[in-house]
C-alpha atoms as one frame of an Amber mdcrd trajectory, in Angstrom:
protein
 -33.786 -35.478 -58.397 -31.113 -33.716 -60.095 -28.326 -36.618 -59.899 -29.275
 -40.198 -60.708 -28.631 -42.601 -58.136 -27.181 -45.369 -60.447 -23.896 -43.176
 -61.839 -20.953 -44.774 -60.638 -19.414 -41.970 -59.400 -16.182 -43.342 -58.573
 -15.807 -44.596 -62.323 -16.375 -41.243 -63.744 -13.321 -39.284 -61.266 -10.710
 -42.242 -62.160 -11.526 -41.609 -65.793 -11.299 -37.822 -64.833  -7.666 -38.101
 -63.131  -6.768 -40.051 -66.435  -8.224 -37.637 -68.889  -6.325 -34.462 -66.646
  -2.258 -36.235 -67.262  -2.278 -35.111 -71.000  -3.284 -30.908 -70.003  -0.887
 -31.271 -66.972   2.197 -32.985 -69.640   1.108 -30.250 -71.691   1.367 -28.098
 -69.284   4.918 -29.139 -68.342   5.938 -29.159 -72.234   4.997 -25.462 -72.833
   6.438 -23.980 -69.110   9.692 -25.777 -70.101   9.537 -23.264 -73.273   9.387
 -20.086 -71.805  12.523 -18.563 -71.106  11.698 -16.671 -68.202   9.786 -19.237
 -66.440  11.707 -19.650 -62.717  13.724 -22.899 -62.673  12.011 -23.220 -59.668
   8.754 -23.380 -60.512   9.982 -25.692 -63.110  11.392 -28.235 -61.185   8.630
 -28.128 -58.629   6.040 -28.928 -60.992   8.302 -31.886 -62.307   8.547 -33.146
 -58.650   4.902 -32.987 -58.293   4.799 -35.286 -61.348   7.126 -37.196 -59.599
   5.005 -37.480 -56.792   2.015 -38.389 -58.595   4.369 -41.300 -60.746   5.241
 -42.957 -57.382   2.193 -42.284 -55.172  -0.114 -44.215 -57.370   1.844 -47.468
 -57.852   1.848 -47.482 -53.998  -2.240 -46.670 -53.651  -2.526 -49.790 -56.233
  -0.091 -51.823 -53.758  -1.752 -50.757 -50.846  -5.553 -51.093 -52.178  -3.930
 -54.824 -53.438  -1.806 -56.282 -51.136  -2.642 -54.659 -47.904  -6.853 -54.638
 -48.359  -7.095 -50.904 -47.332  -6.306 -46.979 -48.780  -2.615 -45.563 -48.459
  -3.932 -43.155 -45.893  -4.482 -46.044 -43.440  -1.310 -47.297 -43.675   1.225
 -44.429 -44.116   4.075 -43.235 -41.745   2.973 -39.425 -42.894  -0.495 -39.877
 -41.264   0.525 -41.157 -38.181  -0.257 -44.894 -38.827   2.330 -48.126 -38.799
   2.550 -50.130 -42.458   0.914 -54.010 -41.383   3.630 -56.104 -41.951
């Protein structure tokens, strides 16, 4: 077997997601530097971080407060929020 069974799997992509925000800042820091760079592209890749900055307070809220992912409860995939 080329995986063992007893990796937690799901521990190893948070600390993955975690470990990818300082390339991404990076990222941000050096397109922000070159002159040429679209404004854009620029402010695209700041709304995705954005995105990111607001979508996983709600995940925590939903995985907390509700018992279940932010896909289940959602208005963009087509299901009501339990009130």
């Amino acid at each position: 077997m080329l995986v063992p069974p007893q990796v937690d799997w799901m521990a190893w992509a948070g600390r993955l997601n975690q470990a990818s925000l300082l390339p991404f800042l990076a990222f941000l820091w050096t397109l922000r530097r070159i002159p040429d760079a679209p404004r854009r592209t620029v402010l695209g890749w700041h709304l995705y971080l954005l995105f990111v900055a607001v979508a996983i307070p709600a995940g925590i809220y939903c995985k907390t407060q509700l018992g279940t992912s932010m896909a289940n409860v959602d208005w963009i995939h087509g299901e009501d929020v339990p009130l």
